[in-house]
N, C-alpha and C positions, 0 to 999 in steps of 0.2 A: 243332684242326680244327673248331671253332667244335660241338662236341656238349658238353653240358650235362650235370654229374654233382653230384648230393647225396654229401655226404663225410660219413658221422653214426660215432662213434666209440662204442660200446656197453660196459659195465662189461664188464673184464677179468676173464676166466675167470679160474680156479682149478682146482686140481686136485682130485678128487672134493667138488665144488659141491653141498651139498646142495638134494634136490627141493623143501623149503622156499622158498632163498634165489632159487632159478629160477622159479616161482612168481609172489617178492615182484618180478623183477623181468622179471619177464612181458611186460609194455609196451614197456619197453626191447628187449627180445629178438626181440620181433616185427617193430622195426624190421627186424630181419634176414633175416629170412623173406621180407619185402619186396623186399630188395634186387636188385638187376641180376649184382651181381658180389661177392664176399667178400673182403677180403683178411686172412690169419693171418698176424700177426704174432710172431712165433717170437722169443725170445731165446737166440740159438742156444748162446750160452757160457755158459747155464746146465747146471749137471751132470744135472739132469731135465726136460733141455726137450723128450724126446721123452716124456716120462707127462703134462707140459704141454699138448701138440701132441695126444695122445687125448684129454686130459679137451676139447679143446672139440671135436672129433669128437661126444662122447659129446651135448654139452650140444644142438651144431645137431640132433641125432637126437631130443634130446628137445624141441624147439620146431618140428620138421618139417623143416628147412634142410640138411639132408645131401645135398640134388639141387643144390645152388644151384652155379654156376660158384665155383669159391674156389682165388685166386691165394696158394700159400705163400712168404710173403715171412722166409727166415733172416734176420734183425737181429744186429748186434754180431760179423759176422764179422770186422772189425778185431781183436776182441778172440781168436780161434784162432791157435795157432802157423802162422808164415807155412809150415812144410813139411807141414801137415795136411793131410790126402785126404779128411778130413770135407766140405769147403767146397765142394772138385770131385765129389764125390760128390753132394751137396743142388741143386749149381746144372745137374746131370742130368735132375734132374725135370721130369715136364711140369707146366707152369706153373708152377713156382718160379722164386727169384731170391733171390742172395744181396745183404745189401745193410749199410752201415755208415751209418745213418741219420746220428748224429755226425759223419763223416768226410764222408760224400757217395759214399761209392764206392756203385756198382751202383744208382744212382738213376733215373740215365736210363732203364737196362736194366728199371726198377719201371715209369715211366713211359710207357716204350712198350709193355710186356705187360702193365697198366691198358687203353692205347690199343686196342690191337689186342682184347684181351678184349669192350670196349664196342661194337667194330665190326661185331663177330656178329652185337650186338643192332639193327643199321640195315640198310637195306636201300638199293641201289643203283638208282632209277626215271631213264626219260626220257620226259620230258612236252612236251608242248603246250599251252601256255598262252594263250587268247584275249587281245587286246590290250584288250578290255572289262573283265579282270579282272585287271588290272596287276600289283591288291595282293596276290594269291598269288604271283606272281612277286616281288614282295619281299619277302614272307614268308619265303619259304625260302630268302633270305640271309642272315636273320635264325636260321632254326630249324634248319637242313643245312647241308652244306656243296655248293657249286655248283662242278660238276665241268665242266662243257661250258655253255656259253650262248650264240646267237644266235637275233640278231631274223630273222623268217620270215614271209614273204608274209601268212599268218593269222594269227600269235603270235607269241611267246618260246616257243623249242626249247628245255629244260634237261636235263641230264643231272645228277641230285641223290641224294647220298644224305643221308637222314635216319630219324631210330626210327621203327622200323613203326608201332607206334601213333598216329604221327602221317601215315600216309598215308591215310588215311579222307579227310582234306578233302581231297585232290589227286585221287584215284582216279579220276573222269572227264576228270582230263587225262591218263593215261597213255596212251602210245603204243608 
């Protein structure tokens, strides 16, 4: 739906990760900090993937990151016996999703609670746009997605949503 996401993949925890090694790789880590949205990736058919799953609790706490939105995404549930209640029990969670990255199962279901997660972070405006200033109005085909449009007596009427951050340039067309 035409919104725009940086994908950065950060060195993979470890369990009890020395303060050193977090430290060395500090830069990298901050990407995180930064981000909109987290997603953990879980290997679920590992026998310690829930001491896995704390140590990077531990690590977002020590780099600040334990407020951030973070989608748990279980991986490798192909690989759980198909009568497991483990699987129905994980994909209960809020915001989790089970998923067989391999296989492709539960991708879409990653895809759209990605989507929907990012959608928070927009805000839904309806503007009025002068015909003097066209190129805003095609801006924000480019930068939102355009929910409603007709041409009007004094403007282009839109109905848009896009990141709040970027409604600063628009703001005196809101209506």
């Amino acid at each position: 739906d035409k919104h725009e996401a940086i994908l950065t993949d950060t060195v993979g925890f470890i369990q009890r990760l020395p303060h050193q090694l977090v430290a060395a790789f500090r830069s990298t880590l901050e990407e995180v900090a930064e981000a909109d949205l987290l997603l953990h990736v879980i290997d679920v058919s590992h026998e310690l993937y829930q001491e896995q799953s704390d140590a990077v609790y531990k690590v977002l706490e020590q780099i600040g990151a334990q407020n951030k939105t973070i989608l748990t995404v279980y991986n490798k549930i192909d690989k759980l016996p198909s009568k497991n209640a483990l699987a129905q029990r994980l994909a209960q969670q809020e915001n989790s999703v089970c998923i067989s990255a391999k296989s492709g199962i539960g991708i879409e279901e990653l895809l759209a609670l990605i989507s929907e997660n990012l959608k928070l972070k927009s805000i839904e405006v309806t503007l009025l746009i002068p015909y003097t200033e066209s190129e805003k109005a095609a801006k924000l085909h480019t930068i939102g997605t355009v929910l409603e449009q007709e041409y009007k007596e004094n403007g282009t009427f839109m109905k848009v949503r896009l990141a709040s951050e970027q409604l600063e340039d628009f703001e005196k067309f809101i209506i």
